[in-house]
LUMTOR-840908 format. One line per 2 residues: their letters; for each residue y, x, z of C-alpha. Coordinates in steps of 0.02 Angstrom, whole numbers, plus 32768, in hexadecimal, padded with zeros to 4 digits. Last residue first. Example, Ala and Ser with C-alpha at 12.3 -4.5 7.8 and 13.67 -1.06 7.14 Angstrom:
sa) 7FCB 82AC 8165  7F1F 8267 8186;
//
This chain:
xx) 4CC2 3F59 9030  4C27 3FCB 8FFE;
xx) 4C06 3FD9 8F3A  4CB7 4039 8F1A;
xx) 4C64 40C4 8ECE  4C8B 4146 8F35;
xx) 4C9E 40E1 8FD5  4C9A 4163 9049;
xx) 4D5B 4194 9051  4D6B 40E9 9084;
xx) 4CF5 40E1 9111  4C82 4061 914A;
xx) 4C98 4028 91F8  4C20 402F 929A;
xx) 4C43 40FA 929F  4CF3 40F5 92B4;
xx) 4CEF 41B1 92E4  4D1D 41A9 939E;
xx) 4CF3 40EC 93AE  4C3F 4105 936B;
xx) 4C24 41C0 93C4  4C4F 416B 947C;
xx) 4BC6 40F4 9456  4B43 40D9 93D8;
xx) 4B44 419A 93AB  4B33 41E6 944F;
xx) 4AA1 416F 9487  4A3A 4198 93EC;
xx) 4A6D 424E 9411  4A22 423E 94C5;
xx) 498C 41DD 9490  4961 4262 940D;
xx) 497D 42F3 94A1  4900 42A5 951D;
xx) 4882 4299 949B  48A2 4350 9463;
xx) 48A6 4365 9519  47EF 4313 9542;
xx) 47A8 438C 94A1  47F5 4425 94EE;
xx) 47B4 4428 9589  46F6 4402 955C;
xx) 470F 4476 94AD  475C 44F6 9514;
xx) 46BD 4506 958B  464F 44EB 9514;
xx) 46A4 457E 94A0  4672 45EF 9557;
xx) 4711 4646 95B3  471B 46DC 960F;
xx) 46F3 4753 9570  47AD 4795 9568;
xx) 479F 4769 94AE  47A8 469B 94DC;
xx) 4860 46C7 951D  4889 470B 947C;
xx) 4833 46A3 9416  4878 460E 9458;
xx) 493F 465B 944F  4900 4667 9393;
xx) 48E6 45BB 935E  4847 456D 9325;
xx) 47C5 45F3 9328  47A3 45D6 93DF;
xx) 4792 4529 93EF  47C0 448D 9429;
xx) 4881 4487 9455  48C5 4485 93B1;
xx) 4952 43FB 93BF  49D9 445C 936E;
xx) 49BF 4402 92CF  49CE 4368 9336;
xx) 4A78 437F 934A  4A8A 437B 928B;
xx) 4A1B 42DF 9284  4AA0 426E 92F4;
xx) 4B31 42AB 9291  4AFB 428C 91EB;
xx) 4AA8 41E1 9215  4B3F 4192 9255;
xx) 4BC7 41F8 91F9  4B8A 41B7 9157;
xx) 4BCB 4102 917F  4B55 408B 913E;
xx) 4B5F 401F 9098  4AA9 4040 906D;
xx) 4AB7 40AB 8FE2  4B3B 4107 9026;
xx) 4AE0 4133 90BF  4A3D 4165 906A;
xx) 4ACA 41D9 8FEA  4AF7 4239 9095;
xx) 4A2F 423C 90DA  4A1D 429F 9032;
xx) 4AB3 4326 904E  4AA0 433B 90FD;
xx) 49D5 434A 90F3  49AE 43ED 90B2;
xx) 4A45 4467 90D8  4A33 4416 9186;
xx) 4970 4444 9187  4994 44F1 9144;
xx) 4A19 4524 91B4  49A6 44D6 9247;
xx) 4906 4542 9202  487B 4501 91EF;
xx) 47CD 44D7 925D  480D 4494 92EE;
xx) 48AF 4461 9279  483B 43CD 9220;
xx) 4823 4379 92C4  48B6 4369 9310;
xx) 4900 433C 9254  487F 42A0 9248;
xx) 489D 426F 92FB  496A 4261 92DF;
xx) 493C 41F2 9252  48CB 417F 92A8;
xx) 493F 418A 9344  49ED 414E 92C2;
xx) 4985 40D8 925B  495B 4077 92F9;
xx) 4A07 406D 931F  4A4A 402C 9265;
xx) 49D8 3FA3 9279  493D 3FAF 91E0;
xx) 4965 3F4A 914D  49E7 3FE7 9111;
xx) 4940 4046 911C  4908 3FF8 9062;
xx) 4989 4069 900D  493C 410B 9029;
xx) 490D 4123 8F7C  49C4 4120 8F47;
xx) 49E8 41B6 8FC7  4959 4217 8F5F;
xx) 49AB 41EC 8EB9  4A6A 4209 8F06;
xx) 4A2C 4298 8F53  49EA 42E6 8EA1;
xx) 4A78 42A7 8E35  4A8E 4354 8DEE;
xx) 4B44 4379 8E2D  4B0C 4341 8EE3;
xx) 4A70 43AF 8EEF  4AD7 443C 8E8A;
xx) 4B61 443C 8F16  4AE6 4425 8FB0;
xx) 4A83 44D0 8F5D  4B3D 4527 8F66;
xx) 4B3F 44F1 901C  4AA5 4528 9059;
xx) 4ABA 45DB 8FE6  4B6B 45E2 9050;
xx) 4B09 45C5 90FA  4A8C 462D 90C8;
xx) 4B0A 46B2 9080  4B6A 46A8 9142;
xx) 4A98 469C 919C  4A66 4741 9142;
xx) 4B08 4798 9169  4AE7 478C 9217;
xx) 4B79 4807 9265  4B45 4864 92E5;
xx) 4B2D 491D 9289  4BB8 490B 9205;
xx) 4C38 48CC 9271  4C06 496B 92EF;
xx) 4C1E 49E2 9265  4CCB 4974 9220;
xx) 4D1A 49A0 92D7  4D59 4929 9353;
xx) 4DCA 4916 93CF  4E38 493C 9349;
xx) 4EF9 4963 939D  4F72 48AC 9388;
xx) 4F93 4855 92DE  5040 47EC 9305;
xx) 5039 474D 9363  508D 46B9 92E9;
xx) 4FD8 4633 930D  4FF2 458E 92BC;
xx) 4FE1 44F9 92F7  4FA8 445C 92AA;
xx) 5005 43BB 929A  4FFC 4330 9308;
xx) 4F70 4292 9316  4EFD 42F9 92A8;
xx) 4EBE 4371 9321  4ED1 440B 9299;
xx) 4EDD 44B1 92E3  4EF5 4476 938B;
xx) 4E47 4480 93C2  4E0A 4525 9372;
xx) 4EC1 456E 9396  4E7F 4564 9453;
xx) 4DDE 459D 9433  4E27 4626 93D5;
xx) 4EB2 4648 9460  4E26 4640 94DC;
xx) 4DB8 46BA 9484  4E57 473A 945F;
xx) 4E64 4734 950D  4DC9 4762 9542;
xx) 4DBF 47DA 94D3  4E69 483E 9505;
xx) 4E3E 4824 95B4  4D86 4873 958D;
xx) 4DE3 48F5 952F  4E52 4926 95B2;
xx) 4DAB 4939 962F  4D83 48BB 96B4;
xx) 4D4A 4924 9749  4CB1 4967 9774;
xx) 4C14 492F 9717  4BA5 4977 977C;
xx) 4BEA 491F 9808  4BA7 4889 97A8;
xx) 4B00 48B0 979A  4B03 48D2 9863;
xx) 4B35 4834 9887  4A9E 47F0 981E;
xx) 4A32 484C 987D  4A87 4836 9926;
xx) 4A65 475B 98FD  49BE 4785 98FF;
xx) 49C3 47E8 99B1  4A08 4755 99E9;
xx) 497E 46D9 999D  48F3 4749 99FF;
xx) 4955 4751 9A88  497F 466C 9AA0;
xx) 48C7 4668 9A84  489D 46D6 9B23;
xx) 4929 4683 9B7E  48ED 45D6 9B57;
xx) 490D 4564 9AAF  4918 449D 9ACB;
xx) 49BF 4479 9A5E  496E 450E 99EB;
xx) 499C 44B4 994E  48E9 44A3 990B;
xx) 48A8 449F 99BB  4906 440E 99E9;
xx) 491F 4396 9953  486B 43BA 9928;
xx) 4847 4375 986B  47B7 43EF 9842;
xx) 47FA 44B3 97F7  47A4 44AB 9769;
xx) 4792 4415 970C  482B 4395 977C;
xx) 488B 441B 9774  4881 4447 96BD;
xx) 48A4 4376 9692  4942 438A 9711;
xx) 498E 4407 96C5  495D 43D2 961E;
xx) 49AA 4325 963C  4A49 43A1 968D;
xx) 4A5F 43E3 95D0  4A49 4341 9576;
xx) 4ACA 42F8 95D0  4B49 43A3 95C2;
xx) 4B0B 43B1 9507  4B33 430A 94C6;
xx) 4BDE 42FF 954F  4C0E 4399 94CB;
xx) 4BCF 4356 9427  4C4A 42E2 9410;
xx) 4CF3 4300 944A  4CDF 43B9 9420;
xx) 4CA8 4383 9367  4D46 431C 9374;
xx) 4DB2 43C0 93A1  4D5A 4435 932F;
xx) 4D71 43C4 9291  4D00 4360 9252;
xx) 4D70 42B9 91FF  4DD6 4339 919F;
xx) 4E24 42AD 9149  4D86 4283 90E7;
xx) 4DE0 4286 9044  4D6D 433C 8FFC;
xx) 4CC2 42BC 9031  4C27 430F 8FEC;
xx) 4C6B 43C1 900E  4CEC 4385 90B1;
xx) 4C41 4337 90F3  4BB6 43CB 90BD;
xx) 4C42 4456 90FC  4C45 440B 91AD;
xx) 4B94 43DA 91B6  4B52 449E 9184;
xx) 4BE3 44D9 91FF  4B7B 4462 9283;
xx) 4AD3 44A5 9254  4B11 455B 9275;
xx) 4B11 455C 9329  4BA6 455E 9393;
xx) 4C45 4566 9337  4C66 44A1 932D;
xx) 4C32 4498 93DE  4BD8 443F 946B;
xx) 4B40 4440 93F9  4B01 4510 9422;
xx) 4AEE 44E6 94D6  4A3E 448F 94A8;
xx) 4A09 4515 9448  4A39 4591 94DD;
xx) 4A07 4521 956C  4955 44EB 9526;
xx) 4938 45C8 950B  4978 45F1 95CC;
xx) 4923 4548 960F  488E 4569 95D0;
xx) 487D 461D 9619  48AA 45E1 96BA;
xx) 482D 455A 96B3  47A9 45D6 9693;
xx) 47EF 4660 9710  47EC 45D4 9781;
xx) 4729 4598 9778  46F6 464E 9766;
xx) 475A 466E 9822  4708 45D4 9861;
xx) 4643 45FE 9831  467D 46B8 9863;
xx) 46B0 467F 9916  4605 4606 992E;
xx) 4595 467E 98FA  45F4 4701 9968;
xx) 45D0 4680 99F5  4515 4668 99D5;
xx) 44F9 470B 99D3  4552 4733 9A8A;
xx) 4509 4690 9ABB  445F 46C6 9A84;
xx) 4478 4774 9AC6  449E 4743 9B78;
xx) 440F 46C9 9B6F  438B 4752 9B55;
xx) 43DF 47C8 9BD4  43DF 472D 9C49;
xx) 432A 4708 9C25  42F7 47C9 9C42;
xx) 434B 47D4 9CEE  42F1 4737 9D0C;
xx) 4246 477D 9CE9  427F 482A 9D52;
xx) 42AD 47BA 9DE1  4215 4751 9DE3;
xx) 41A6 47ED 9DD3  41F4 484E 9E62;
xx) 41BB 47BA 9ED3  4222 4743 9F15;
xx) 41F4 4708 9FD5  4282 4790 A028;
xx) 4315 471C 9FC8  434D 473B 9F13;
xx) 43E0 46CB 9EEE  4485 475D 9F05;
xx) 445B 47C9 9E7C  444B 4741 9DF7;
xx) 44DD 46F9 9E31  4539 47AE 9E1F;
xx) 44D8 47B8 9D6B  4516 4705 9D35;
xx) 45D0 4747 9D7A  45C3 47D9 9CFB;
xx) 4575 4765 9C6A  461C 46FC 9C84;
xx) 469A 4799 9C61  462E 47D9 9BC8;
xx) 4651 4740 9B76  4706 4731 9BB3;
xx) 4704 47DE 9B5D  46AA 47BF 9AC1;
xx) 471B 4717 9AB1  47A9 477B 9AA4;
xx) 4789 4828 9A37  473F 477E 99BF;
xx) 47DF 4728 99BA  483C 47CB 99A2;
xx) 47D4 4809 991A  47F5 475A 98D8;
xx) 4897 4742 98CC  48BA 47FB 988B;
xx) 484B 47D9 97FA  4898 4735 97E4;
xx) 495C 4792 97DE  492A 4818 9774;
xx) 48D2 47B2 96EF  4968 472A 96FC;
xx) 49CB 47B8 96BC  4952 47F2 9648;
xx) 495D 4746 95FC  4A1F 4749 95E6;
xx) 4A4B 47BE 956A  49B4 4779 94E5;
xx) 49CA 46D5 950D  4A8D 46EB 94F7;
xx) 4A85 4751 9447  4A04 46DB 93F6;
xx) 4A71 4637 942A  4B00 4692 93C8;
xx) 4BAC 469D 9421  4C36 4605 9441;
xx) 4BDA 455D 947F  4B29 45CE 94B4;
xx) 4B95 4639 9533  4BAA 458B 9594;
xx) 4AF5 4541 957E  4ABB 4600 95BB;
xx) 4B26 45FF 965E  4B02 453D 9675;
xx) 4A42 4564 9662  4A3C 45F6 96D3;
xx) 4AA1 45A6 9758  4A3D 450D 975B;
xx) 499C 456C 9774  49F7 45CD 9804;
xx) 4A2A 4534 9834  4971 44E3 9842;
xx) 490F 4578 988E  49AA 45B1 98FC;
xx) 4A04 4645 98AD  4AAF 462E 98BA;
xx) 4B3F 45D0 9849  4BBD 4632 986D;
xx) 4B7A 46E6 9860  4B0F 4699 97BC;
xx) 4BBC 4656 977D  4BED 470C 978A;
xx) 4B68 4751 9756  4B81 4708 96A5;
xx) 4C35 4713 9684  4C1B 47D6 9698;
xx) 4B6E 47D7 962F  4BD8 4776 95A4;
xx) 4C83 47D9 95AE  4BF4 4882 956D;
xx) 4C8D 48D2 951D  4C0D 48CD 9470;
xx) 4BCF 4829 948F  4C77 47E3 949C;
xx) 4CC3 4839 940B  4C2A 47FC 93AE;
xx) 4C4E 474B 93E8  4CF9 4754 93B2;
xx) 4CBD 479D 92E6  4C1A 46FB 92F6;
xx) 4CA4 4689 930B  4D17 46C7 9285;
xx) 4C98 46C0 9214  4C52 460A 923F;
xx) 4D1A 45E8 91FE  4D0B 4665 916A;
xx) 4C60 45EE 9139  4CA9 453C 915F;
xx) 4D56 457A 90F9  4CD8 459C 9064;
xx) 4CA0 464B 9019  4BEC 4629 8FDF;
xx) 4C22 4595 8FAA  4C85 45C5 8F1B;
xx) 4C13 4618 8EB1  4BAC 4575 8E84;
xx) 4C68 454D 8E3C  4C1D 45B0 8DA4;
xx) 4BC1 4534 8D47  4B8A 44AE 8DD0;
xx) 4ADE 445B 8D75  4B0A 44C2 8CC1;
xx) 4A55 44EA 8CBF  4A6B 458E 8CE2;
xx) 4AFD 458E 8D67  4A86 4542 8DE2;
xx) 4A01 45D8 8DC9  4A5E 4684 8E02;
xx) 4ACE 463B 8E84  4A48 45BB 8ECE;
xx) 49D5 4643 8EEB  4A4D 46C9 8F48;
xx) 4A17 4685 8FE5  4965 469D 8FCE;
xx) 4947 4747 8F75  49EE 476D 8FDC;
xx) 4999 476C 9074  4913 480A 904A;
xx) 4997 4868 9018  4A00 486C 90CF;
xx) 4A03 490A 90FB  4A27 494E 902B;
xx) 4ABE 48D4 9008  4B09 4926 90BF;
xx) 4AE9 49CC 908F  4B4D 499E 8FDE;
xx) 4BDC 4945 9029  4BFB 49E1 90A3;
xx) 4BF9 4A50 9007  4C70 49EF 8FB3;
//
């Protein structure tokens, strides 16, 4: 009781907000007491039961291990090591909190473009230093018996002059570069995690919020989103979307160079300074030693999860169910209590509760009814204006908040106009995620904005070509291999409430 207490006081100043919708829907008789129920759904135990595995990670530090390790493989050449980075964070991003993997793996990439550079610069210094020698020799050798002391002294000057140009003129150079890839390795650390967060059901709240939105409006959907077709979905989403930002960041930052970017042309000087790179992120993960009982234990309680995720309902055979007995805690309730977001579960059950009244009070059916005159408008066209309006609205919102929003009201839009609520559901619950432009608008942004490298112009110009990139993505997702996985081009039966639609 105690426990419950502390953790009613930490979190006070979110349950002004989330607890709104149990306090006020019950008085006007809009959802009596059912408004209770939502705050305790499947969607909300399930997001609960993510967040409990990806504290156990956290806390047994399985993240930083998987982490180097792909960095070991992948190397540290300007364009893998930025691939690296953004695969490593896109992957952690499908199963723990976007927040928790920017935050773990920006120092990290800190280390590793520090060490890059002191390295580049100990380099060029001394092939600098080695070419000024051999000017002095030359400069030595030219005086004949007709040169006065005064010609040699004013050319002794000129070189000293021009030795300190070039030796100005290349640390310019060297700390114009190293900015320029800190920036776009900054970027692609904060893009990666939101855009890693679609692959899965678990991944960022926005997908729960679609999940409990479609079996809430529709209880004889046939557990259409399930973890299995969300996989099927979102995953070859986020994996195109993923290398477009690869390629976008490249292209910004680091100049489309196939040889210098993946060292195909590097020396022995540059081939050093990405060796003694690579040492640092060895030596991270020597620190780590070897993989603990608990980290086994973890990992394999995640891939049983994500294995149980996919079979626990697949719809073409029936569910599994797990018969292993209780093992040791690898957890303790203090820990729990620390990690877990509480905020986001009551948000996500206040989101849900609001849906209810919304629906009970004819309020999305009135605004879905107003929205009638789009179903003149090809049901493409509807999808990218759509997907825009939610890309732009969560730069400034939350994407809990924006889901909670929209679901429900683009849901009644697609009744109203005969159209299958999948296809404008899905696409704008993606584009939730989309928050690419500013700083404010997700927290892996702030994060990486807060290490004072980055410039909002600089993520605004970045982030305003990917939220572009990202819409077209989506609207290619959902006219093709989303329309024959979910039927998208047909009308479906549990939709047809009132039996308007045939």
């Amino acid at each position: 009781m105690a426990g419950f207490l502390q953790m009613i006081l930490a979190f006070r100043k979110y349950l002004i907000v989330v607890l709104v919708p149990l306090l006020f829907l019950p008085l006007p008789l809009v959802v009596p007491t059912k408004a209770c129920r939502e705050y305790l759904k499947d969607t909300n135990m399930l997001f609960i039961g993510g967040l409990l595995i990806a504290i156990a990670i956290e806390n047994w530090h399985l993240h930083k291990r998987v982490a180097l390790q792909v960095l070991l493989i992948t190397g540290v050449r300007p364009a893998l090591l930025l691939m690296g980075f953004m695969i490593v964070t896109a992957f952690l991003s499908m199963w723990i909190s976007n927040t928790a993997t920017t935050a773990m793996m920006v120092p990290i990439a800190q280390a590793v473009l520090e060490q890059l550079h002191r390295s580049e610069v100990d380099s060029s210094t001394a092939a600098q230093a080695s070419e000024n020698v051999n000017k002095a020799f030359e400069l030595q050798e030219e005086p004949t018996k007709s040169d006065s002391s005064k010609e040699i002294k004013e050319k002794s000057n000129s070189l000293v002059l021009t030795v300190e140009e070039d030796i100005k003129s290349n640390e310019n150079l060297l700390e114009e570069n190293h900015k320029k890839l800190c920036k776009g390795m900054s970027l692609s650390i904060c893009y990666s995690a939101s855009i890693g967060g679609i692959a899965t059901l678990t991944g960022t709240t926005p997908n729960l919020v679609l999940q409990g939105q479609v079996n809430q409006l529709y209880p004889d959907n046939g557990n259409v989103i399930n973890f299995a077709s969300w996989f099927s979905f979102a995953c070859p989403t986020m994996i195109v979307l993923l290398v477009l930002a690869w390629i976008w960041l490249q292209i910004l930052y680091l100049g489309f160079n196939f040889k210098n970017n993946f060292g195909c042309a590097g020396n022995d000087a540059a081939k050093a300074k990405e060796q003694r790179a690579y040492n640092i992120i060895k030596e991270e993960r020597k620190k780590l030693g070897s993989m603990k009982f608990a980290e086994i234990a973890v990992l394999f309680l995640f891939i049983l999860l994500v294995v149980l995720w996919f079979t626990r309902d697949p719809g073409f055979i029936p569910g599994s169910k797990s018969k292993i007995q209780p093992p040791p805690a690898l957890l303790d309730w203090k820990t729990v209590h620390q990690k877990m977001p509480w905020n986001i579960v009551f948000l996500l059950g206040g989101g849900f509760a609001l849906a209810k009244g919304s629906e009970e009070s004819g309020l999305s059916a009135w605004l879905g009814s107003k929205l009638t005159p789009l179903q003149h408008i090809p049901h493409p066209a509807i999808a990218i204006v759509l997907c825009l309006l939610i890309a732009t609205f969560t730069e400034c919102t939350s994407n809990v908040a924006t889901t909670t929003l929209f679901l429900p009201i683009l849901a009644s839009m697609a009744e109203a106009i005969c159209l299958n609520p999948l296809y404008v559901m899905l696409p704008c619950t993606l584009s939730a995620s989309l928050a690419f432009m500013l700083p404010v608008a997700t927290p892996p942004n702030a994060i990486v904005f807060s290490y004072g490298q980055l410039k909002v112009i600089d993520m605004a110009k970045a982030g305003f070509i990917l939220n572009i990139l990202g819409v077209l993505t989506i609207t290619l997702a959902i006219n093709t291999w989303a329309s024959s996985l979910f039927q998208l081009q047909t009308f479906p039966s549990w939709a047809n409430k009132t039996g308007a639609c045939l």
